[in-house]
N, C-alpha and C positions, 0 to 999 in steps of 0.2 A: 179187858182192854178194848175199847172206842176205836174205830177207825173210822177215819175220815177220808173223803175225798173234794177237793177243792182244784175247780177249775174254770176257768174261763169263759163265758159263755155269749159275749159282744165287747167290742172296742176293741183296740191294737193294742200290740202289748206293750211291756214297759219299757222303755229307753227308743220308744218310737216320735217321730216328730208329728206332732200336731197341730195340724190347720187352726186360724184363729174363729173363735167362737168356742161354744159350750161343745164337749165329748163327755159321752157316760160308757164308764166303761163296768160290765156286769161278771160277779164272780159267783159261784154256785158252791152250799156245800152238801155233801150228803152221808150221813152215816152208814152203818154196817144194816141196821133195821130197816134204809130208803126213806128217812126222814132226811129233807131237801130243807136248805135256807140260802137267802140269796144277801149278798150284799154289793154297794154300789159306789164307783168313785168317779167322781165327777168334777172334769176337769179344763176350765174356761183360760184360753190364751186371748189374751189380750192385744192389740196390735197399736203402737204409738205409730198416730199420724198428724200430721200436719196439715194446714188446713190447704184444702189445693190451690194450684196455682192458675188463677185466673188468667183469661183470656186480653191480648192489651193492642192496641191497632198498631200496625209493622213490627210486630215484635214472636219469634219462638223461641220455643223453651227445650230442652232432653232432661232426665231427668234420669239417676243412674237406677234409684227405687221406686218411682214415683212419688209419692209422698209419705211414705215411709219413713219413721226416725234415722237419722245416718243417712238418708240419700243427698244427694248433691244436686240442685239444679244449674245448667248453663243456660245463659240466657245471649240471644242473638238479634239484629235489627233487620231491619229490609235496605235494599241498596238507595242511598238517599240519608239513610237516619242513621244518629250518631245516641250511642248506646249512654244515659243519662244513668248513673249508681252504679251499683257493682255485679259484675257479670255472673256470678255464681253465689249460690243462699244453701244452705244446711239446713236440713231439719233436726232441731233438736231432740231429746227426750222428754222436753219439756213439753210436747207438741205446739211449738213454736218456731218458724224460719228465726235462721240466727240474723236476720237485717231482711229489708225491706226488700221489693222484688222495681226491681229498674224498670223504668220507659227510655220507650224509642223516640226522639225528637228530632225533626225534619230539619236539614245540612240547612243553611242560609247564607247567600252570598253579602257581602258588606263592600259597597253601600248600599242602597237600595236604588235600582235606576228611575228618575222620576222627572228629572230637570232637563231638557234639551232649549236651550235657546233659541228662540227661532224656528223651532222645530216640535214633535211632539216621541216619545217613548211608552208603546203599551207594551203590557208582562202577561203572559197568562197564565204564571200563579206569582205575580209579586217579585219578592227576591228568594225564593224557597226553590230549593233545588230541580232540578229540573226545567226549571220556568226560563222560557225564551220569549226576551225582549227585543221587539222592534222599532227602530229609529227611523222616522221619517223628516224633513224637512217643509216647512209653511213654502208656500207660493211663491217663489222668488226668491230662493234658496237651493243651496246646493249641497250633500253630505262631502266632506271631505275625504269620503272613502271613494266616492264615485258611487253610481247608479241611483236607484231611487230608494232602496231600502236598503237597512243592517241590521243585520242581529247579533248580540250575545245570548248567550247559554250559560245559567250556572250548573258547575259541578262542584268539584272542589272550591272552586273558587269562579268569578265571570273570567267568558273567553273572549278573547281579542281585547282591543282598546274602545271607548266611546269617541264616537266621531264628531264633530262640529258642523254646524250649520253656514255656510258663506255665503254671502252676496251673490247671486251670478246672475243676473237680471240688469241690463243694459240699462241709462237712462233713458228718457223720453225729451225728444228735445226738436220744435218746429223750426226752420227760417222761414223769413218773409216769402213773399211770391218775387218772385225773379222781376225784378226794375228796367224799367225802359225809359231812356228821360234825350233831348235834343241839347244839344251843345249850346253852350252860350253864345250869344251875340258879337257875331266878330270871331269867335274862340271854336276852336277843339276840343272843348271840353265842358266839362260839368261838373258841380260841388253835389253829392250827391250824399244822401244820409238817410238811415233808416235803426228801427229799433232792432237792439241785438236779442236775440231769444234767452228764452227763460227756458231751463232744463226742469225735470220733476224726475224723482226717484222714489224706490220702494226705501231706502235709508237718504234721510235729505241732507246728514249731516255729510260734510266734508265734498259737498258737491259743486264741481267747478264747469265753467263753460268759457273754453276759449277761442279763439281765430286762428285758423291754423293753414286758412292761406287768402289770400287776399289784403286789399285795402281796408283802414278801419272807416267805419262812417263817418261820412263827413269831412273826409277828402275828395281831393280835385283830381277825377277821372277824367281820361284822353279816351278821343274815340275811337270804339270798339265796343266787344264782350270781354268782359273781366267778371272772372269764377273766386266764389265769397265762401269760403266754409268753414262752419264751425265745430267743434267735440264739444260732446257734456262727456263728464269722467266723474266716477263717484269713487269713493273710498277706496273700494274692492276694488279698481283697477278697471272696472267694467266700461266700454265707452262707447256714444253712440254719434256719427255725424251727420249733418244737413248742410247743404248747398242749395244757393242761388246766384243766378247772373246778373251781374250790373251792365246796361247793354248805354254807349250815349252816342246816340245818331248826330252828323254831321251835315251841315245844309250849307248848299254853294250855290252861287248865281251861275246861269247858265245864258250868254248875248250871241245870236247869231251874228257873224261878222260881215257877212251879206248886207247884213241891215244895216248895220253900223256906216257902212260906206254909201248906199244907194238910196236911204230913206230914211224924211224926218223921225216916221217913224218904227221905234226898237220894240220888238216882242223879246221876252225870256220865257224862260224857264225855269221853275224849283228846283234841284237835284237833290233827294235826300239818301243820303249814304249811311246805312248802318257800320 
């Protein structure tokens, strides 16, 4: 009778877990003479994987196996971006995610700020989150918020309201130079007339200019000074005045009465009385 001896001589034994890649595992036999033979099992695990998951801008990922069959990926955005597909992928067996891997796409407020009448709005990034726009006002112009500048801020959504640009710029507006004229003949007085001014504005539409004390030209002034003044008033309420004086000097004979009585001949005198 043959006796044999058979035993193990590299690799782990059987019912042991095995790393992926090739294992050889070596077994010896040897008879009762010390004749030796060897034989060999050799045994290749395999490991399904999926193909990794790429790198995506504001966008991470955990992964419960890495990319191992059966692993689960979550996928997450950066604060600003709004997660586009579906937040978690499978790896199959098939070494295949079960659906496509999502991007991250940048919040955007609606509408875009771009139109200020009268005014001007820059962004610095546009309408894309984060991006704060400033509202300023053209020359002769006022924001309806008050000061010189406003911003919104998008987040979720723009903050505050957009402001309007208004009128606030007074018109322009000359009177003549101030008149000085002598009374009429015989009279107290003088028919006195002059052109009435012409206003100019930054908006010309709706612009008015009226008298808002005095005689109109081209009446009959008593002597003295008498105060002529007019408003320009534009749209916006905005208004500017000028004044001038209409002045009509008065002229009387002046007879010494010495003279009147004791000599043929009368000297006078002018009197002229503003």
């Amino acid at each position: 009778m043959n006796v044999y001896e058979v035993y193990r001589t590299s690799g782990p034994t059987s019912g042991s877990r095995f790393n992926e890649g090739l294992t050889t595992i070596t077994y010896q036999a040897r008879d009762g003479a010390g004749n030796v033979a060897y034989c060999y099992i050799r045994i290749t695990v395999n490991v399904l994987r999926c193909p990794s998951v790429g790198s995506s801008s504001h966008r991470s990922h955990s992964c419960s196996k890495t990319n191992i069959a059966g692993s689960v990926c979550t996928f997450h955005c950066s604060t600003g971006y709004n997660l586009v597909g579906s937040s978690a992928v499978t790896c199959q067996t098939n070494r295949v995610w079960n659906r496509g891997f999502p991007t991250c796409q940048v919040r955007t407020c609606s509408p875009s700020l771009t139109n200020l009448a009268n005014g001007q709005i820059s962004c610095t990034n546009s309408n894309r989150w984060n991006s704060v726009c400033t509202f300023r006002c053209n020359t002769g112009y006022g924001l309806s918020s008050g000061g010189s500048t406003y911003t919104r801020t998008c987040s979720n959504s723009w903050s505050g309201t957009s402001p309007t640009c208004t009128d606030n710029r007074a018109p322009s507006i000359t009177c003549p130079s101030s008149i000085s004229v002598e009374a009429e003949d015989r009279l107290t007085s003088a028919v006195v007339s002059w052109v009435v001014p012409v206003a100019s504005d930054n908006v010309p539409s709706g612009l008015t200019v009226t008298r808002t004390q005095g005689t109109a030209p081209g009446s009959r002034f008593n002597q003295g000074s008498h105060a002529i003044r007019y408003r320009a008033a534009d749209a916006a309420g905005n208004t500017r005045d000028c004044t001038f004086s209409v002045t009509v000097r008065g002229m009387y004979l002046c007879i010494d009465p010495n003279e009147m009585h004791f000599s043929k001949s009368i000297s006078y005198s002018v009197l002229m009385i503003d």
